[in-house]
C-alpha positions as CSV (number, residue, x, y, z in Angstrom):
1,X,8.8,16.6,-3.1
2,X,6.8,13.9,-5.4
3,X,6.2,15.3,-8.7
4,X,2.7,14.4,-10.7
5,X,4.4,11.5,-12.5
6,X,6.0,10.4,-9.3
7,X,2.3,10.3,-7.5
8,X,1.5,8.1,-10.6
9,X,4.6,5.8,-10.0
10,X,3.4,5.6,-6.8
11,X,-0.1,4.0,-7.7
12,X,1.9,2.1,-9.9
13,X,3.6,0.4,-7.4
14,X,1.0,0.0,-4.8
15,X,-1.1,-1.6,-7.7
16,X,1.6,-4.3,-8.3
17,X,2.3,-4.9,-5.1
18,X,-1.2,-5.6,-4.2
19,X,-0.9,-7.9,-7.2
20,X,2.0,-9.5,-6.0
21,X,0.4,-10.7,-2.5
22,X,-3.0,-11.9,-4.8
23,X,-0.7,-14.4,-6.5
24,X,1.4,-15.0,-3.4
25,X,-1.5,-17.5,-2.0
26,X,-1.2,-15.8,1.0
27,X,-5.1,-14.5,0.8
28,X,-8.1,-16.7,-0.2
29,X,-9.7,-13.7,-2.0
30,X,-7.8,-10.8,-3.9
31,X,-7.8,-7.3,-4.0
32,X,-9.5,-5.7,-7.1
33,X,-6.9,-3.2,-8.2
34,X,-9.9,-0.4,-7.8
35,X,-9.6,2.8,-5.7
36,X,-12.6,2.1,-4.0
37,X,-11.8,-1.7,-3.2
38,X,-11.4,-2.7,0.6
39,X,-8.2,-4.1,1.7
40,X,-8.0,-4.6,5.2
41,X,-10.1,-7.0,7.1
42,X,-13.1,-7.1,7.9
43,X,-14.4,-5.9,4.9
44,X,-11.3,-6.7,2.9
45,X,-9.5,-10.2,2.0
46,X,-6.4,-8.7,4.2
47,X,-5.2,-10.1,7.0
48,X,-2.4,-8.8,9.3
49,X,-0.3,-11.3,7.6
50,X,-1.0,-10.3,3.9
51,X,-0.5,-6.4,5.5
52,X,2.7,-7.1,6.7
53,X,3.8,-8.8,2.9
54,X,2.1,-5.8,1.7
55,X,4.0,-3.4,3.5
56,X,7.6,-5.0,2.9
57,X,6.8,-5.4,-0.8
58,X,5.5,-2.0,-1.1
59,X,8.6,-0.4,1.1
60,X,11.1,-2.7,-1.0
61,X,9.5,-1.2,-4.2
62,X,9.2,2.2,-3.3
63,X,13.2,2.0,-2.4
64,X,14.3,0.5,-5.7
65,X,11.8,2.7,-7.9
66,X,12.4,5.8,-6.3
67,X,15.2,5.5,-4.2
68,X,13.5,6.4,-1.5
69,X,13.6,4.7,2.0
70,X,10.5,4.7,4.0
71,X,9.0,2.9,6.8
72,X,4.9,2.0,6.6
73,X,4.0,0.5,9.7
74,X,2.9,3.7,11.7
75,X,-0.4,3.2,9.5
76,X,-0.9,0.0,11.1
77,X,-1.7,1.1,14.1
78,X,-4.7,3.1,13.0
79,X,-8.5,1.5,14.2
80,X,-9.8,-0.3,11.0
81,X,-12.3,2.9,10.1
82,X,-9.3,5.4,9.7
83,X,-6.9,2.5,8.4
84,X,-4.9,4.1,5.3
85,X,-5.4,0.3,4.5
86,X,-8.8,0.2,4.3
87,X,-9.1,0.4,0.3
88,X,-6.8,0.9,-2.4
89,X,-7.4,4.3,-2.5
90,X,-6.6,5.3,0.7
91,X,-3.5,2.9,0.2
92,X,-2.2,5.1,-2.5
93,X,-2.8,8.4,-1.3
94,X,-1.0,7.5,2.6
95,X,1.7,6.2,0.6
96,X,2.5,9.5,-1.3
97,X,1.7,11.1,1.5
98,X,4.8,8.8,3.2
99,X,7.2,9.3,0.3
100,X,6.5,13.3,0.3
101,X,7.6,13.5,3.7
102,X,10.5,11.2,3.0
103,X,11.8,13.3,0.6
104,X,11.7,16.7,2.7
């Protein structure tokens, strides 16, 4: 089960890896690393390109931080209103969610 200070490594890493496709010049506009900041298109700077480098960043990290392997794409499929990559916030918390699961 993901501890407190696991949930925090967990913002950690979506927070960088967000970073990491800004500076990737994938995206002509970037992510503020905000809770309440969109993410996926249409309101966000995210297309289903800089989602996919998202996701593979984010699963790479969450495997060497935590040792935990997990698999993101089922969020993909959600319409754009219930995306869990609609904002950074959401981003974070279906993570966690992911990795909890993972580790039952």
């Amino acid at each position: 089960m993901a501890t407190e200070n696991e949930d925090g490594k967990i913002s950690q890493l979506v927070e960088r890896s967000i970073k990491s496709i800004n500076e990737a010049g994938i995206v002509d506009d970037k992510v503020a690393l905000e809770d309440a900041a969109h993410v996926k298109r249409p309101e966000g700077p995210f297309d289903s390109l800089a989602l996919v480098a998202l996701l593979a960043e984010l699963e790479g990290a969450i495997e060497s931080d935590l040792g935990v392997v997990v698999s993101l794409a089922a969020g993909l499929g959600t319409s754009s209103e219930g995306s869990p990559f609609a904002t950074v916030g959401s981003i974070k918390r279906y993570v966690t969610e992911v990795v909890r699961a993972a580790q039952q």
